[in-house]
N, C-alpha and C positions, 0 to 999 in steps of 0.2 A: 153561900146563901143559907145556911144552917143555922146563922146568929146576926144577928142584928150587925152591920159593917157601920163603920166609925165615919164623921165628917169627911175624911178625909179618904176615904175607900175610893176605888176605882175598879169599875167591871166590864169586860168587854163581852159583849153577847152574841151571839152571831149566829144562824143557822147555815146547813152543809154548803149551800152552795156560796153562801157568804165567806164562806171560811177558807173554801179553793180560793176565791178573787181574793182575798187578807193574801194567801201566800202564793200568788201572784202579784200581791205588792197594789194592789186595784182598789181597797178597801182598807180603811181606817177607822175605826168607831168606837172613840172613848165615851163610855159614861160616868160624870161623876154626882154621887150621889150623895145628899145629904139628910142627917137625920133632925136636925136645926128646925121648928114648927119658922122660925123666923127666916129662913133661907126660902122657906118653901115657900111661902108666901110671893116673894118676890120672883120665883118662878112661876113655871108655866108646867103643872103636871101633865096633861094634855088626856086627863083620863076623863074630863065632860067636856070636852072639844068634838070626842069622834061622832058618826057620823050616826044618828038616830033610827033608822028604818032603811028597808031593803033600798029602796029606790034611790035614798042618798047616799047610799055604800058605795052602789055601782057608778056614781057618777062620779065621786070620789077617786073611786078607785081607775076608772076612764082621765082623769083630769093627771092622776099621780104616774099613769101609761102614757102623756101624751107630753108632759108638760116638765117633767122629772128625768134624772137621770139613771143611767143604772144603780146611781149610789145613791140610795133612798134612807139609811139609816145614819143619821146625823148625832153629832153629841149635845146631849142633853141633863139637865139636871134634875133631878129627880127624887124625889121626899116619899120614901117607902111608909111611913107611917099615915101621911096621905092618903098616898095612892090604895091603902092597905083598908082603913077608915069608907074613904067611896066606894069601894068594889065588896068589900066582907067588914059591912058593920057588925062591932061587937067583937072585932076579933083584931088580936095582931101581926105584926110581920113573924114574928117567930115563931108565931101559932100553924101558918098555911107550911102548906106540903111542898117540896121541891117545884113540881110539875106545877101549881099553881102560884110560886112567885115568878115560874119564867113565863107564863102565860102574862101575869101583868107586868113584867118589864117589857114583853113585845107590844103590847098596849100602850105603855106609854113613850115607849121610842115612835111609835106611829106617825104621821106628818099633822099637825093640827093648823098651819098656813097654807096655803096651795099656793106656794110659789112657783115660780117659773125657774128652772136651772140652765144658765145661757149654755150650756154644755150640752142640753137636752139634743133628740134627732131634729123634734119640733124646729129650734129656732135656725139650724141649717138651710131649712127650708123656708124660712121667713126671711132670712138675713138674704137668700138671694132674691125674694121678693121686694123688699126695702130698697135694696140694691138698685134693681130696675128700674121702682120707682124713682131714687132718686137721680138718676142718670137721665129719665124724661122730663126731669125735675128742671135738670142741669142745662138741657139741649134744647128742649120746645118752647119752656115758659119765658125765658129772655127775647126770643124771637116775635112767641106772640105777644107779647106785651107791648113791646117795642115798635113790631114792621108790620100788625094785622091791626084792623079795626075790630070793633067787638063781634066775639064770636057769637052767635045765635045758638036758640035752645036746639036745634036740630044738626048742627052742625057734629060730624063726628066727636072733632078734638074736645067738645063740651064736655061728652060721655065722657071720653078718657082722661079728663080732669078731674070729674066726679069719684072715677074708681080710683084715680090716683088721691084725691082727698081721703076717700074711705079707709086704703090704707093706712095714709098716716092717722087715722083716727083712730082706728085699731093701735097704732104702734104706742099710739101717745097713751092707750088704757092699758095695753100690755107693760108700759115704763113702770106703775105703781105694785104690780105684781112679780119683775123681774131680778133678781137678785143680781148684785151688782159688786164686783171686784176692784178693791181700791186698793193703793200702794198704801203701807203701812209708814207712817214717819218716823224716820230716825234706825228703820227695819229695812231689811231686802226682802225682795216679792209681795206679793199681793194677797190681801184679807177679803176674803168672801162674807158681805155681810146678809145675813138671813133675818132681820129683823122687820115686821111689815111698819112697823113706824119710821123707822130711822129709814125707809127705804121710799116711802114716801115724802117724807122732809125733804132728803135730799132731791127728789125729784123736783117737786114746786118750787124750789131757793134756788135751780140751778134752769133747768132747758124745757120746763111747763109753759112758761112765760111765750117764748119763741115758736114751741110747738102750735101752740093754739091760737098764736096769729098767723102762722105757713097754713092752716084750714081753715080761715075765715072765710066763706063763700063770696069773697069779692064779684067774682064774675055776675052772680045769680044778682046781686046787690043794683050793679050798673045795667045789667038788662029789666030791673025791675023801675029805675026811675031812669032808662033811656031818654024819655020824652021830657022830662024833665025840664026848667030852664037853667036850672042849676050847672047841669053838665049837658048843655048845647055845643061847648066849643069841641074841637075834637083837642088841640094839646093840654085842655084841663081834663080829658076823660082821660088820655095818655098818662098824664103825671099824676094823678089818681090809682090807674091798672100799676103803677110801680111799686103797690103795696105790696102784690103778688109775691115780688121778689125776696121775699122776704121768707120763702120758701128756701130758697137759695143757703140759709145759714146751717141747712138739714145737713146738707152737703158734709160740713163740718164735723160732723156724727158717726161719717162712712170709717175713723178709724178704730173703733171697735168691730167694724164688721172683717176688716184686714187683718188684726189679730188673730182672730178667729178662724178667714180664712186661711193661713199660715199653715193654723193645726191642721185641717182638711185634706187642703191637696199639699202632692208632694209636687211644688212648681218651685224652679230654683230660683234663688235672689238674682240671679242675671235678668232672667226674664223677666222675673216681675220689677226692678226696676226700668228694664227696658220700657214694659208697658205701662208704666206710671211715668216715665216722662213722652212718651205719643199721647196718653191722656193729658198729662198738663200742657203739652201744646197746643193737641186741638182746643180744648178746652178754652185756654187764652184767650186762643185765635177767635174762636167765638165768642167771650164774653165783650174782647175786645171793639171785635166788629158792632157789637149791638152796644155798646157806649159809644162809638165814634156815629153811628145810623140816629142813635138818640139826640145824639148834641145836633147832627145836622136838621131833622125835621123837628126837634122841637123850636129853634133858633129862625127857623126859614119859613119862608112862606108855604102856605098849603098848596098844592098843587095839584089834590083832588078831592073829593066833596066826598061824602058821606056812605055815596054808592061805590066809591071806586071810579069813577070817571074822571078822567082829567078835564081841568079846570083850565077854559081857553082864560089867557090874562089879554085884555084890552089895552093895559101900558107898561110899561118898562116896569123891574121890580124898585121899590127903594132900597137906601142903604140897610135900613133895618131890618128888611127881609130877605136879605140875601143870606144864602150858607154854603155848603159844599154842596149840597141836593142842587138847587137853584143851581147853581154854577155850571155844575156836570152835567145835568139835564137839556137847562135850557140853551147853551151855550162852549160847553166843556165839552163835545165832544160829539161825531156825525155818526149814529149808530139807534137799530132799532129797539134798544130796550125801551121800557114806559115806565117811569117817575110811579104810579100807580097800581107798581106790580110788587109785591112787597120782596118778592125773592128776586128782581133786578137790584135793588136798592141793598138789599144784605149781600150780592156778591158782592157789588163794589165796596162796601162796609168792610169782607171778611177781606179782600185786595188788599184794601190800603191795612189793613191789621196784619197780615202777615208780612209785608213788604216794613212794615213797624218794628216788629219782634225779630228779624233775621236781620234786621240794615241794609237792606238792597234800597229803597227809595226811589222809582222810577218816577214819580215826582206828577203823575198824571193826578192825582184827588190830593188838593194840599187844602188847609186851613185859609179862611176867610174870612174872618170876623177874631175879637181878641176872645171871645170864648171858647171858640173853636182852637185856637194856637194856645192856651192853657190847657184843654183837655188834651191837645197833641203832643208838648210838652210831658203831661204827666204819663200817659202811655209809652211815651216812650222812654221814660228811664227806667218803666216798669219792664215793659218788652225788652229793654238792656240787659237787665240783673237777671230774667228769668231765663233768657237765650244763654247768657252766660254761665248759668248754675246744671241748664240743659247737656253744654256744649263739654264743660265741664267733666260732667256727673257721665257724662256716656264715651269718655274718653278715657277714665280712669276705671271704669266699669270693664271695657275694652281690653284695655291693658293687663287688669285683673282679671280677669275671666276663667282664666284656665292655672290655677298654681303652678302644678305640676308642668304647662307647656312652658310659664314662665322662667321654671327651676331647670328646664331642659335646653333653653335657649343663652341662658345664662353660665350654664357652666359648660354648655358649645365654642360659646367665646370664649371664656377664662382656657378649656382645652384647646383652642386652634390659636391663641397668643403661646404659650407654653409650647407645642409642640413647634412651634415658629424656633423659637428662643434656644429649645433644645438643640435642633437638625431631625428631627423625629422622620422615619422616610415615609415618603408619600403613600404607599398603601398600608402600612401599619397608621398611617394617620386614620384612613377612611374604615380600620379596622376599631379605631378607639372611639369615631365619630358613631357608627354604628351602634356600638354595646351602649351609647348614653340615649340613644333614639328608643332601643329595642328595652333601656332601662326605665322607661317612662312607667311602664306596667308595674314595678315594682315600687315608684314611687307613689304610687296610685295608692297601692297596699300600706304602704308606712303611714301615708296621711290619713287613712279611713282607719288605720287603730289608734291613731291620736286622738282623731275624734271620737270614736268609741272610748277611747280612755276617759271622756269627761261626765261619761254618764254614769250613775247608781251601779252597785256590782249587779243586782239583780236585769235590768237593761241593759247593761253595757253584755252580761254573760249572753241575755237570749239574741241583742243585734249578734254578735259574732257565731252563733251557733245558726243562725239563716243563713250566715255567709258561709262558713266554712265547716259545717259537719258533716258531710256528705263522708268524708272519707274514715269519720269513725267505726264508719259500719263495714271497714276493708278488715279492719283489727279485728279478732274474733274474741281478746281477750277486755277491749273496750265495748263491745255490745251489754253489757251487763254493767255499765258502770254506775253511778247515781247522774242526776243531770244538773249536779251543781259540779259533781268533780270535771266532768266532760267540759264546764262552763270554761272553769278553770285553765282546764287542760290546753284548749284553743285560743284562751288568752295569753299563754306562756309560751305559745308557738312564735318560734322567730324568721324572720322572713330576709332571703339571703337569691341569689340571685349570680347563675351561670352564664358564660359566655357560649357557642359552641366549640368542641374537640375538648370543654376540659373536664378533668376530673374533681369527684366526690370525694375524694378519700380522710378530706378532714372530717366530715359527721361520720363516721364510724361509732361514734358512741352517741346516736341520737335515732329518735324514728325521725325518718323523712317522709312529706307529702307531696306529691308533685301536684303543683297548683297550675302551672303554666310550661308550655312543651314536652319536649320528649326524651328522655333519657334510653340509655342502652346498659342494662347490665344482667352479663353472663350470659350471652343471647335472647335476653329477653328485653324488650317491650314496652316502657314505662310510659302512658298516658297520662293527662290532668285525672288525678282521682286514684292514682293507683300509691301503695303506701310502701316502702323497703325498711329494710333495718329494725324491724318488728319483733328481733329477738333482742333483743338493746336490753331487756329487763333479767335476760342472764346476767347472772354476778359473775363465773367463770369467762373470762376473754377468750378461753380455748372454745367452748361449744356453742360459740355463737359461728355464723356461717356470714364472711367475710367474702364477697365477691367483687370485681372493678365496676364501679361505676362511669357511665361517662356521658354528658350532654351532648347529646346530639342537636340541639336546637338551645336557642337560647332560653333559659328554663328558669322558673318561678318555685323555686323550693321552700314547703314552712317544716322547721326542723323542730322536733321538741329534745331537751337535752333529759338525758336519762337521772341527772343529778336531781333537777326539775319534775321529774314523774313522778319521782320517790318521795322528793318533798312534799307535796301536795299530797298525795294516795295517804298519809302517815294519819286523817283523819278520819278517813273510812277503813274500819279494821277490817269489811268483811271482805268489800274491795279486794285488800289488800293479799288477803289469803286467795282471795281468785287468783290474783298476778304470781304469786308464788308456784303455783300449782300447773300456772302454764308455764311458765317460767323452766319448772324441773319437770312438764311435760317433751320442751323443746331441748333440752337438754342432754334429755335420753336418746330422744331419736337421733341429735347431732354426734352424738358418745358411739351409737350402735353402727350409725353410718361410717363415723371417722375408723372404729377397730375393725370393721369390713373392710372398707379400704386398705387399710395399711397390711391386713393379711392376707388382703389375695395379691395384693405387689409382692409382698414377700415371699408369697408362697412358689407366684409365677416366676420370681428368678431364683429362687434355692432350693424349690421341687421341696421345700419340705414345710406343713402348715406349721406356723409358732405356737406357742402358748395365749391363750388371748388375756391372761393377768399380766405377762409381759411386754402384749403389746398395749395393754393400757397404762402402765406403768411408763412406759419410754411416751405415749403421747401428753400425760401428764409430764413428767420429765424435762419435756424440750418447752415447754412453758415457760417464756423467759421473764416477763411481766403479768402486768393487771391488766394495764392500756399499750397493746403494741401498736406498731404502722402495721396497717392491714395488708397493705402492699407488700411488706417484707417479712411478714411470720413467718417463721417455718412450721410452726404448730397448726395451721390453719388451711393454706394455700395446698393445691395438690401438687406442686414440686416437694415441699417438704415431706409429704407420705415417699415420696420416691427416694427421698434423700434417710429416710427411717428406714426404710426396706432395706439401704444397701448395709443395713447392718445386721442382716439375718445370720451371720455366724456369731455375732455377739451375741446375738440372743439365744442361742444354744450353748454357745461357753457358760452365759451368767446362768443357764439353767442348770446346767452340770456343778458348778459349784454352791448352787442353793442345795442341792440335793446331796451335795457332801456339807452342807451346816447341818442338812438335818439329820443324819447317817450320824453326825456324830455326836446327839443328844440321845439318840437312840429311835427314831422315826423311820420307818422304809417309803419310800416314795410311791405309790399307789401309779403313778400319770398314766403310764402304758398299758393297762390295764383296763382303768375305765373312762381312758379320753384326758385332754388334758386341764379342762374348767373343771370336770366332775373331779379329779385331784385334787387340782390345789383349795376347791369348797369343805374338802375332806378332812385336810390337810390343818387348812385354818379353824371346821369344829371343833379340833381336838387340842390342838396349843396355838393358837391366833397372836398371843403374844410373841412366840417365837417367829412367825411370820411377820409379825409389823416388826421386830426388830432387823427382821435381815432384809426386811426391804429401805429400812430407815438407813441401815450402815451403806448400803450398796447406791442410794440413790443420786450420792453426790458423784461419785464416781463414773458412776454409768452418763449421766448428764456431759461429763467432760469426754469419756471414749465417744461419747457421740459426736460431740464439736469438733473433736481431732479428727473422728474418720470423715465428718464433712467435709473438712477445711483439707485431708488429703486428696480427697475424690475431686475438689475443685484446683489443687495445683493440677493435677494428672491433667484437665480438660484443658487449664492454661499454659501447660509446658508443649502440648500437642499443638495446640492453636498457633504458639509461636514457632515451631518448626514446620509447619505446613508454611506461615507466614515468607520464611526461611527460603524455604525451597520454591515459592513461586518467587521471590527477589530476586534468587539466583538464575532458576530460569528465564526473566525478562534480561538478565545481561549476559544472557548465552555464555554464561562458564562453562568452564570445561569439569564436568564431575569427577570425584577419584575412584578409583577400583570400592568395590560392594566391601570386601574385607577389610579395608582401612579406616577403621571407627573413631582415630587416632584426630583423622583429620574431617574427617564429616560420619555424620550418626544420622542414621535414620531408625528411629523408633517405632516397632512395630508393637510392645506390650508395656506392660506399668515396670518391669525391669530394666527394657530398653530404656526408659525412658528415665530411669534411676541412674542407672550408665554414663549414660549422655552426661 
């Protein structure tokens, strides 16, 4: 704002809380602004638009609260030297101070049209008033039109025709003020146009015309020249009151108000086409009844007078006054309804209309006349097509209803052809039919991030963060994350799914969440909500703490892969230093935990405590990868601490000969003295180099004396195994054993000598 911006400039302006909803993605507000006296013109500055004095501020500002959405700042075009000119004559844009160009760029971003935004709360609450009305629209005015004589100024329904006009007369003035969303051509989605001309044009070129003959006061018209001789007969007043219906094309209009509804409620497309074809049925049924009710009493003779009384007939009817009315009344059939009651006459109307529409035909109200058998004809190919687009549309609805029950039932049968085909045995069958029943739950989950896949990263991140962030807050080093990386994070999560009795042991290199059932690991406990494997973000595979997992129910696991965290974190550096920082916090503890371990085993079977640089040295040492099976480490598992221990005489040999490397550089060995960490810290202040190298020469060595004394201590349990084996053989066939001293012919091993012997 310091210099005059070029034609071609673009400013976005916004104040604080505008600027939260922008990054919430809520808000968009380009302005482009031109410095052209010639552009200007053909805009709209909007800076002698506003609003003159107190009183029309606030109504203004009441109209822009009522009728507006939250998103009240529009793009606009805008001529600074203009607006600079009417607000500070004599002075230019380059002249005014920071603080007083943003002053009048908020002036003239201002609204200077009071339109209506269909998006407003206002029109929710209109759209189900329209609604109403047209549904009484739909339901009352064909019946009265059709099976009532004229209604009187005192009669209820008058009233409620009245308020129902008023309505639309409001809506029809609300059309020129409401801003209106049209498909762009040759473009995807919809253009909002804000212009009050082009929005009135299109108003009167399109459904002005209709609107303001659906509120003509017919009613008031015919009870004002009742007495009339003009309209004496009653089927000229009848086909006269048919103007009314003309109301009826409003109907047409309800699907703007269906879009709308959509955004609103969250009601699923099942139900609402359910309830759009019960409404187009009854609906039929009814418009149909009151054309087949029309054709007969306007075609027939009258059969009551003015007042509602039946009209005694002195002689037989003629041909020309006969219809389905005459028929059924006078002759059609021995029952007390009355020809004179306008709700007798619409059942049997809505009868024979549904007996039309469904093809049942009980054949009781047939056509009588050839006008009558055209109008039945045309109903019913109508009631054909519509029963069948019905019968159709709710069958396939049906069928689709449920994806997922679909996708379950489907590959129930492709499983129970296949296990046929195999020989698969009968309860392993009912074990595999199970796991696809009990997999429904996880199909549920695949399909709802498919769907979230389609949306913007900014909505797609916050749908899945309602779904599934609850267990960020189990992680202590994810509470501090940013809430784009979290976004992220939970979008990367993969969703994998257990049977019961099995094991975890392939995400060993992932956090896992347990979304659904229960797991058991290491005595403990795992609920929906609880998170394992949270030290994943160690780089060393030794200080991470590998335990068995195992499903106890059938379980809903979202796993994220450690390759996966890392990738993503790589943009938050501060992040990043967090995760480091627990990372070598859990590290330490797993390091101090594991040489406590390994030296009170050792200590407990060789009575004598080791070094603890040697016993961290052998538990790095036996380190045999980056990614081992969790199941079989021996760096990790606590058999392996016991299979370390049994080397406690090594580890006093290899101390004795460090202590002669350094004896013979010229170094005395300190340990005994003052303990044996306080040594060797000593030791390394003073030549450290000679220390990394004699651990560097010793390390490969000492790795293999360790594999061998393993790999001995495990013949010694399997050489024993097989001679107990041995000796119970022998004892089931009651041999005869030899004397205790002949080791010649049988051996019994009592020690690791014996048993070298043997």
């Amino acid at each position: 704002l310091s210099s005059p911006p070029s034609s071609s400039a673009r400013i976005r302006v916004m104040d604080s809380t505008e600027s939260s909803q922008l990054a919430q993605g809520r808000v968009n507000c380009t302005i482009s602004m031109h410095t052209d006296p010639e552009a200007a013109r053909k805009k709209n500055t909007g800076a002698s638009k506003r609003p003159s004095n107190g009183r029309s501020s606030v109504v203004a500002g009441l109209m822009k609260k009522t009728f507006q959405s939250k998103n009240t700042v529009e793009a606009r075009s805008i001529n600074f030297s203009e607006l600079t000119r009417h607000h500070h004559p004599g002075r230019t844009w380059s002249e005014l101070a920071h603080k007083e160009q943003v002053q009048l760029i908020k002036l003239a971003l201002q609204s200077v049209t009071y339109l209506i935004d269909p998006h407003c709360e206002f029109m929710k609450y209109w759209d189900l008033i329209i609604a109403l009305a047209l549904i009484f629209t739909g339901i009352v005015t064909p019946y009265e039109v059709i099976f009532m004589k004229t209604v009187p100024w005192d009669h209820w329904l008058f009233v409620v025709n009245r308020a129902v006009d008023s309505v639309f007369v409001c809506d029809m003035v609300m059309q020129f003020f409401l801003k209106v969303e049209i498909s762009q051509p040759g473009k995807y989605g919809t253009m909002l146009i804000k212009d009050y001309k082009t929005i009135r044009d299109r108003y009167v070129k399109s459904w002005f015309p209709v609107d303001l003959i659906s509120v003509a006061p017919f009613d008031i018209f015919f009870l004002v020249f009742e007495g009339s001789q003009s309209f004496s007969g009653i089927k000229i007043l009848r086909c006269l009151r048919l103007l009314r219906l003309v109301k009826l094309v409003r109907i047409l209009r309800t699907s703007r108000l269906i879009l709308r509804w959509q955004t609103y409620f969250a009601v699923s497309f099942a139900s609402q086409k359910l309830a759009k074809f019960s409404f187009m049925l009854m609906l039929s049924s009814h418009w149909m009844a009151c054309v087949w009710g029309l054709v007969g009493l306007s075609f027939g003779a009258e059969l009551c007078d003015d007042k509602g009384d039946r009209i005694v007939l002195e002689s037989e009817l003629t041909l020309d006054d006969v219809s389905w009315v005459t028929t059924l009344f006078l002759g059609g059939k021995t029952s007390p309804d009355d020809p004179c009651n306008p709700w007798h006459v619409y059942a049997a109307s809505l009868h024979w209309a549904v007996m039309t529409i469904t093809s049942i035909g009980y054949g009781d109200i047939v056509p009588v006349r050839n006008v009558e058998y055209v109008a039945c004809v045309i109903c019913m190919l109508l009631g054909g097509v519509l029963w069948a687009y019905i019968i159709g549309g709710t069958c396939g609805l049906i069928s689709n209803m449920d994806p997922v029950e679909c996708n379950f039932e489907t590959s129930t049968d492709l499983l129970n052809v296949m296990m046929e085909e195999a020989g698969v045995l009968k309860n392993k069958r009912q074990t595999y039919r199970e796991y696809l029943r009990e997999a429904k739950v996880c199909d549920t989950m695949k399909h709802f991030r498919e769907v979230a896949s389609n949306f913007s990263p900014q909505l797609k991140g916050e749908l899945l963060m309602h779904v599934s962030s609850a267990w960020t807050r189990s992680v202590f080093y994810l509470m501090d994350a940013p809430e784009r990386l979290t976004m992220e994070l939970i979008e990367a999560l993969g969703v994998h799914f257990f049977s019961k009795k099995e094991s975890l042991q392939d995400h060993f290199n992932s956090l896992c969440v347990v979304e659904r059932g229960t797991l058991a690991r290491a005595g403990r406990i795992l609920t929906p909500g609880d998170c394992f494997h949270i030290d994943f973000i160690v780089n060393k595979v030794l200080w991470r703490v590998f335990k068995p997992t195992i499903s106890l129910t059938y379980s809903l696991i979202m796993a994220l892969q450690r390759s996966q965290f890392f990738d993503l974190s790589k943009k938050y550096p501060r992040f990043r230093k967090l995760v480091k920082m627990a990372a070598a916090r859990m590290a330490i503890v797993r390091c101090v935990l594991m040489c406590a371990e390994a030296t009170r085993t050792t200590a407990s079977q060789n009575g004598v405590w080791p070094n603890l640089l040697d016993v961290f040295t052998n538990l790095t040492d036996a380190q045999v990868d980056e990614s081992p099976d969790p199941m079989r480490s021996i760096s990790t598992e606590p058999h392996s601490l016991r299979q370390l221990s049994r080397s406690g005489s090594r580890l006093a040999a290899r101390r004795q000969h460090t202590y002669a490397k350094l004896a013979d550089v010229g170094i005395e060995p300190p340990f005994e003295k003052v303990g044996p960490l306080g040594g060797v810290l000593e030791v390394v202040a003073k030549e450290p180099s000679i220390m990394h190298a004699a651990a560097a020469r010793e390390r490969r060595l000492d790795a293999l004396e360790a594999g061998l004394a393993a790999a001995a201590a495990a013949a010694q349990v399997q050489l024993s195994e097989v001679q107990r084996r041995l000796q119970e053989l022998r004892a089931l066939r009651h041999e005869e054993l030899p004397p205790d001293g002949d080791k010649d012919t049988y051996c019994s091993p009592t020690s690791a000598e014996d048993v070298f012997h043997c």
